[in-house]
FISEVO-508243 format. One record per residue: residue in one letter; residue number from 1; x, y, z of N, C-alpha, C in turn. Coordinates in steps of 0.1 Angstrom, whole numbers, plus 2048, in hexadecimal, padded with zeros to 3 digits. Example, Ala and Ser with C-alpha at 12.3 -4.5 7.8 and 13.67 -1.06 7.14 Angstrom:
REM FISEVO-508243
A, 1, 884, 7C7, 84E, 87B, 7D3, 84E, 884, 7DF, 84E
S, 2, 880, 7EA, 847, 889, 7F5, 847, 881, 800, 84F
This chain:
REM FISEVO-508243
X, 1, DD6, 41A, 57E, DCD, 419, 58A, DC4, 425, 58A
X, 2, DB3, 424, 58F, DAD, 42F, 588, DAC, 436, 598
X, 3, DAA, 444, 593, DAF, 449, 59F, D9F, 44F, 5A9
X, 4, D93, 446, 5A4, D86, 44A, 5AC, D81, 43B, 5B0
X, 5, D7C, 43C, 5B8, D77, 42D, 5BC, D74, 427, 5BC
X, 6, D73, 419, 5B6, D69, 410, 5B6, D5A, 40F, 5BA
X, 7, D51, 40F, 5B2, D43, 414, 5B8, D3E, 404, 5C0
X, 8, D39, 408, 5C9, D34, 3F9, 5D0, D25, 3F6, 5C9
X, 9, D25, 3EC, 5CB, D16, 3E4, 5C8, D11, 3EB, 5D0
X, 10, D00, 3F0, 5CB, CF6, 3F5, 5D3, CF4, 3ED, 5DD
X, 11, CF1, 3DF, 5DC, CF1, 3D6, 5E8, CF8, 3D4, 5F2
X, 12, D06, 3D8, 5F0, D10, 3DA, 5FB, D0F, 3E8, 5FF
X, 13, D0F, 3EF, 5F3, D0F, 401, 5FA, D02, 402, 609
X, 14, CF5, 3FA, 606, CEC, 3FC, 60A, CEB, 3F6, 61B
X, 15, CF5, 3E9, 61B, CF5, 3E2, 627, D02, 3EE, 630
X, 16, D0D, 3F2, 627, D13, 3FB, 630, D10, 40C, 633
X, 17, D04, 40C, 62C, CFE, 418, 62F, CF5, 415, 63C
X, 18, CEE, 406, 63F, CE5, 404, 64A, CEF, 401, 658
X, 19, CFD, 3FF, 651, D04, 3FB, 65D, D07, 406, 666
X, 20, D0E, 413, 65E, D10, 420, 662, D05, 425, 669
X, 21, CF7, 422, 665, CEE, 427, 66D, CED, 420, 677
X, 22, CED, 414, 67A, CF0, 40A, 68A, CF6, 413, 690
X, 23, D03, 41E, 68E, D0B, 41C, 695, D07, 429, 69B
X, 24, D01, 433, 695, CF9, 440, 698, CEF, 43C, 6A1
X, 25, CE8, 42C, 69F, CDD, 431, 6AA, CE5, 429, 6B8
X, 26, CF2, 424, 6B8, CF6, 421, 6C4, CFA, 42B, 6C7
X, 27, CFF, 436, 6C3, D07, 442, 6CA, CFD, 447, 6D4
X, 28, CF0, 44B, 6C6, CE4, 450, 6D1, CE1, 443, 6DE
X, 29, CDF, 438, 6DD, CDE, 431, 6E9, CE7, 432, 6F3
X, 30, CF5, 431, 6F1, CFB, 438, 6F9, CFF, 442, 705
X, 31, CF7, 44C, 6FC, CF7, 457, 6FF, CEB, 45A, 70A
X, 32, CE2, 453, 706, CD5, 452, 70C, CD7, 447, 71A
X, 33, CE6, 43F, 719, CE5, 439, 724, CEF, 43F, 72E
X, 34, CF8, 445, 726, D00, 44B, 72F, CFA, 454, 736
X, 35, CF1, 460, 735, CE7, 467, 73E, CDE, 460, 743
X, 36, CD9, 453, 745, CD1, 44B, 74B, CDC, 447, 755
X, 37, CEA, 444, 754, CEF, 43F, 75F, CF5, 449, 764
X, 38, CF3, 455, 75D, CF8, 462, 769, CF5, 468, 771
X, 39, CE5, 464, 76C, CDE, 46F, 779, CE3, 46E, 787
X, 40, CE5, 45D, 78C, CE4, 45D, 799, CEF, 462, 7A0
X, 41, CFA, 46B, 797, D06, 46B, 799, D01, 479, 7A4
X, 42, CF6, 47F, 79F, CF3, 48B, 7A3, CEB, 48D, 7B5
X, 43, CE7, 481, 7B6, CE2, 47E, 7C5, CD6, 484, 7C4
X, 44, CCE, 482, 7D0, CC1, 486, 7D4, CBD, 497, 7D0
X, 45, CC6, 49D, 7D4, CC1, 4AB, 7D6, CD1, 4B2, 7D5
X, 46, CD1, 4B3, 7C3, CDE, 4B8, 7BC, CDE, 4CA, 7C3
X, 47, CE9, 4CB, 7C4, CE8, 4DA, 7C4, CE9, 4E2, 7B8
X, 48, CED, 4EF, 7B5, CEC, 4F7, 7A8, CFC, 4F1, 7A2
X, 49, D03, 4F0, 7A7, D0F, 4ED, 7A2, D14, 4E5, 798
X, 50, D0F, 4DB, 7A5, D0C, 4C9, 79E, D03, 4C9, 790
X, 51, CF7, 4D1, 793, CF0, 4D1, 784, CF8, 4D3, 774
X, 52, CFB, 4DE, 77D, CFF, 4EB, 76F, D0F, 4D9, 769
X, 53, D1A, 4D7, 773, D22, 4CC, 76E, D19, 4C2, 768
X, 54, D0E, 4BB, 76D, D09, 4B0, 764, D02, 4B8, 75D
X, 55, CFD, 4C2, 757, CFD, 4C3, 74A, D04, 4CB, 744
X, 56, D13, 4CD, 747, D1D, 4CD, 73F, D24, 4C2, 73B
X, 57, D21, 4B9, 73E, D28, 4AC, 73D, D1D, 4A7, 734
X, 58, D0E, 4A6, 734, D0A, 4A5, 72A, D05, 4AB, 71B
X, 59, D09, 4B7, 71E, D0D, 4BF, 712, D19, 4BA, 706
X, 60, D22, 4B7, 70E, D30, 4B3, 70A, D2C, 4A4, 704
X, 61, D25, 499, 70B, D1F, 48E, 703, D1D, 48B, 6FC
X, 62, D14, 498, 6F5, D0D, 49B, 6EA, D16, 499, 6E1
X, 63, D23, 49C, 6DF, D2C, 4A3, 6D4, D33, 495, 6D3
X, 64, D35, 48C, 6DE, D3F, 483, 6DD, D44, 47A, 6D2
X, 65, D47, 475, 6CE, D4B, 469, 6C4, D47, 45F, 6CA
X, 66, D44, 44F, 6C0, D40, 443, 6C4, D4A, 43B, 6D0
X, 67, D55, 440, 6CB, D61, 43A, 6D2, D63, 440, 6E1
X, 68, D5D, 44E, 6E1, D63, 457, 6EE, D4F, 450, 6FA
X, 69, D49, 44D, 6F0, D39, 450, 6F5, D41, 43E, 6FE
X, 70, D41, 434, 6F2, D47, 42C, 6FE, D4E, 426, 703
X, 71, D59, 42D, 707, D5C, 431, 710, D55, 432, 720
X, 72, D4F, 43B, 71B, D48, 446, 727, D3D, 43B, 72C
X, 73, D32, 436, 723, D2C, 428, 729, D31, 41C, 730
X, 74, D3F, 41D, 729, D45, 40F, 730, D49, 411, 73F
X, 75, D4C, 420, 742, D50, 426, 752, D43, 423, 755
X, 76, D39, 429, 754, D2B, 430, 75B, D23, 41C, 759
X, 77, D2A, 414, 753, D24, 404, 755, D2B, 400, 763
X, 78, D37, 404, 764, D3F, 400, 772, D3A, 402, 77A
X, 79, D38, 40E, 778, D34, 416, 789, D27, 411, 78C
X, 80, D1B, 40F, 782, D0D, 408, 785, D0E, 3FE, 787
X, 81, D15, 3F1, 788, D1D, 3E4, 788, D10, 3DF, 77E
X, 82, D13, 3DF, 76E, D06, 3DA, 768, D0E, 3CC, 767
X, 83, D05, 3C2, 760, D04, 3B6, 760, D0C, 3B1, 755
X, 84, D15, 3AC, 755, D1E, 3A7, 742, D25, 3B3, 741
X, 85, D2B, 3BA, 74A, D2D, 3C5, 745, D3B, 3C3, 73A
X, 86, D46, 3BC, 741, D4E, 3BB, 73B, D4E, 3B3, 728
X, 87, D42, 3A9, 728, D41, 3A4, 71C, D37, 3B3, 715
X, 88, D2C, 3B9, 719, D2C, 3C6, 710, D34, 3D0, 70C
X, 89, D3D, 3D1, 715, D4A, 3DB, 716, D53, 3D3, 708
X, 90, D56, 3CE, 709, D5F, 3C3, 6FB, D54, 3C6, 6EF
X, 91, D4D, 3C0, 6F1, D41, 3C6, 6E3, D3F, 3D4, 6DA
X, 92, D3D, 3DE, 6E8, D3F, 3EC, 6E3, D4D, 3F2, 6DC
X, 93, D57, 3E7, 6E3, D63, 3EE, 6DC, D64, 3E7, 6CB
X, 94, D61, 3D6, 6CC, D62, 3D1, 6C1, D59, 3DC, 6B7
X, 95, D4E, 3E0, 6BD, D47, 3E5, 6B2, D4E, 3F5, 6AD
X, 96, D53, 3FD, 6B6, D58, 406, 6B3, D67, 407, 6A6
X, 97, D6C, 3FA, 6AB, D75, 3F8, 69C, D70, 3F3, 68E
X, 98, D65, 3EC, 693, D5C, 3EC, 685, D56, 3F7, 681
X, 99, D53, 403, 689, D50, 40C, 685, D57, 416, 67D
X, 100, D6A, 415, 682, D6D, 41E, 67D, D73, 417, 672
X, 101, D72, 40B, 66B, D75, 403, 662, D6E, 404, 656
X, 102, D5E, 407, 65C, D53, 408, 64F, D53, 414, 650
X, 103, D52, 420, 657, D51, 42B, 655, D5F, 435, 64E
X, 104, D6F, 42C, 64D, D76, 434, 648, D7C, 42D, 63E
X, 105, D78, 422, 63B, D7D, 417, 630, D7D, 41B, 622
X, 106, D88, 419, 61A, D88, 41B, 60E, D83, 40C, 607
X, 107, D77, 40C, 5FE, D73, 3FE, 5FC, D7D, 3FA, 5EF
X, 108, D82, 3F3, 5EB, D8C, 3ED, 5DC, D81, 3E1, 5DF
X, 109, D7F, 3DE, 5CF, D7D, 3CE, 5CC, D81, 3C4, 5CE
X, 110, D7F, 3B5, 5CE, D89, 3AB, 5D8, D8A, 3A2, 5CA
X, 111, D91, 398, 5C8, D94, 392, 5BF, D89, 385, 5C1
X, 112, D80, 386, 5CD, D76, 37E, 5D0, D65, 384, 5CD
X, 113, D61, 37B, 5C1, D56, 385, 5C0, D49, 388, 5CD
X, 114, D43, 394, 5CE, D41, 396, 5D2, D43, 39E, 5E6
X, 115, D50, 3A1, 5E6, D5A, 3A1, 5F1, D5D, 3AE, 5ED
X, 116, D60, 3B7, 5FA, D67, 3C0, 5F2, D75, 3C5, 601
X, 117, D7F, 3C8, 5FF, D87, 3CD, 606, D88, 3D9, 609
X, 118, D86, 3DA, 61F, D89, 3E2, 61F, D98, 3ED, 61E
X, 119, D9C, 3F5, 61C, DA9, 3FB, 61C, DAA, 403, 62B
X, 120, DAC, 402, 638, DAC, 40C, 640, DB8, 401, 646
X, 121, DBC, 40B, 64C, DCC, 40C, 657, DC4, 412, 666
X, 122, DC2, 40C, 671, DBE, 410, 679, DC8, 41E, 680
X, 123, DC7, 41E, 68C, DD0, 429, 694, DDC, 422, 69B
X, 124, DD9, 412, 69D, DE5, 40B, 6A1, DED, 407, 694
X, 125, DE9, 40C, 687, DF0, 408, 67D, DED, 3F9, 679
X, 126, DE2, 3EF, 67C, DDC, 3E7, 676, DD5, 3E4, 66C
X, 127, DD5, 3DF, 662, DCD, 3E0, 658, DC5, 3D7, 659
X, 128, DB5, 3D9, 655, DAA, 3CC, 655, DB1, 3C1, 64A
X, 129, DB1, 3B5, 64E, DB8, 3A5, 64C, DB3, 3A1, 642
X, 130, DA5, 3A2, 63C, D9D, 39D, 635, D91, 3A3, 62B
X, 131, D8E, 3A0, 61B, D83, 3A4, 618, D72, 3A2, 61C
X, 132, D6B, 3AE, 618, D5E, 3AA, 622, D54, 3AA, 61C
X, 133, D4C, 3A1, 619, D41, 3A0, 612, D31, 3A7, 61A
X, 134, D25, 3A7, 615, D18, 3AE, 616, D16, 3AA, 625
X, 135, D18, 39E, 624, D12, 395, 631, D16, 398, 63E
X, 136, D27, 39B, 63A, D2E, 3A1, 646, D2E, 3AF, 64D
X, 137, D29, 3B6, 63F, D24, 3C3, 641, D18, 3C0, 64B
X, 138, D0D, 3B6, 647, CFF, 3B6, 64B, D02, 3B2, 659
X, 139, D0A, 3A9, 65C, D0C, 3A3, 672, D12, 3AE, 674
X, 140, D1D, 3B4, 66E, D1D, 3C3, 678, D16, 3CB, 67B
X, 141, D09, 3D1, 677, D00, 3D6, 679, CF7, 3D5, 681
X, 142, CF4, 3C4, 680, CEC, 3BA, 686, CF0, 3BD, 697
X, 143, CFD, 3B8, 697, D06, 3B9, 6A5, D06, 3C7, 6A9
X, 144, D04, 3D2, 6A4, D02, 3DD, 6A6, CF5, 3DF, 6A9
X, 145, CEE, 3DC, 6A7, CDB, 3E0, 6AC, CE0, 3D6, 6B4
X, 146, CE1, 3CB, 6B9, CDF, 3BE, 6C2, CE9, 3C8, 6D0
X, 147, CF1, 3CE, 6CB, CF8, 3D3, 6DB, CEF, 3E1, 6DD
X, 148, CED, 3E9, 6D6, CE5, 3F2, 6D8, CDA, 3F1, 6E1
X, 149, CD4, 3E7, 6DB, CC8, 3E0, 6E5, CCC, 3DD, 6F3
X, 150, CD8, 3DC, 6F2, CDB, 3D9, 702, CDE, 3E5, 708
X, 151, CE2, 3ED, 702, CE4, 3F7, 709, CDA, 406, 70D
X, 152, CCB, 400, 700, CC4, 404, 708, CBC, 3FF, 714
X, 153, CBD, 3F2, 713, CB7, 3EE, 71F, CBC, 3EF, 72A
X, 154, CC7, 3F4, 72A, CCF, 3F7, 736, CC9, 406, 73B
X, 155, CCB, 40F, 730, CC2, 41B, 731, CB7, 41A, 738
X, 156, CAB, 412, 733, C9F, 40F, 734, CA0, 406, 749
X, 157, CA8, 403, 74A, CA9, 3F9, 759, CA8, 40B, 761
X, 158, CAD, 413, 75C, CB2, 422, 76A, CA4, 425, 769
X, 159, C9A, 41F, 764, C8A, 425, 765, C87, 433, 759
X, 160, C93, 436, 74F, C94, 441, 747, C8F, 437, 736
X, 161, C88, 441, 732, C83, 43A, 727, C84, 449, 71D
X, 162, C76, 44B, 71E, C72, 458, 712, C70, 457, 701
X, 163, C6F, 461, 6FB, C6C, 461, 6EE, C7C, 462, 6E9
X, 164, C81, 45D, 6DD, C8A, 45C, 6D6, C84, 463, 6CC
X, 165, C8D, 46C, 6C9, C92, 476, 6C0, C8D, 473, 6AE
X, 166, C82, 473, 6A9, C83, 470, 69C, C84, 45D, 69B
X, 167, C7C, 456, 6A5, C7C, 448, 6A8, C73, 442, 6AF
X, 168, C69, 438, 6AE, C60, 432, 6B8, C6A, 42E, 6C1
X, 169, C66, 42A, 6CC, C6D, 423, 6D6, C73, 416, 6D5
X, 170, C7D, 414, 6DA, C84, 40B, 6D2, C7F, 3FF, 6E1
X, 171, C78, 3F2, 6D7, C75, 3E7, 6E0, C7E, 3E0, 6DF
């Protein structure tokens, strides 16, 4: 058994290199909505206190993981009572295990051409059930920009928009 890894097809390397980036620009959407749904936490006329705490709490955001970020969206969707909340709440988490699936997966070849297996053991000690071809790489991603989008629009409903960071605006 050789002891370096199997090189993936550029074509596969390439759809899970676009996937990983989906998952970077939902963190930033995230992030951008969890401070959209925080402000109001602060009321009309915050005192010095209140300030300095919400932006220590958004300092701390900054740093979060995909998994901790939502989280913190799925609270801050309750409390706004947004709309589906419970069916985007299921989503974010589905996507967060596909995240940590593509992002810490050992890829082995599959005996099916073109397929490749992932190798990861989650944290409940599950292992992914099945090999995964290009395609499956490509709906995860897909489903990744498709919820992002919702969750900037949810951003976008608090009246908070602005420029993104190294991005046109996302329509």
């Amino acid at each position: 058994m050789s002891r370096s890894p199997a090189r993936l097809p550029d074509d596969f390397a390439a759809s899970l290199g676009h996937a990983i980036a989906s998952f970077g620009f939902l963190e930033e959407a995230l992030k951008r909505a969890i401070f959209a749904l925080s402000l109001d936490g602060l009321g009309k006329r915050p005192d010095d206190r209140a300030v300095a705490s919400f932006l220590q709490r958004m300092e701390d955001i900054a740093d979060d993981t995909l998994g901790t970020l939502i989280d913190q969206f799925i609270k801050q969707m309750g409390r706004a009572q947004i709309r589906d909340e419970d069916k985007l709440a299921a989503e974010l988490r589905a996507i967060r295990n596909n995240r940590n699936l593509l992002c810490h997966a050992s890829w082995k070849p599959s005996e099916i051409q073109g397929r490749w297996r992932p190798s990861f053991l989650n944290t409940k000690g599950e292992v992914f059930p099945s090999d995964m071809g290009q395609e499956d790489i490509d709906a995860i991603a897909a489903e990744t920009l498709r919820v992002a989008g919702r969750v900037v629009s949810i951003m976008r409903a608090t009246g908070i928009d602005g420029e993104w960071v190294g991005h046109d605006p996302v329509s």
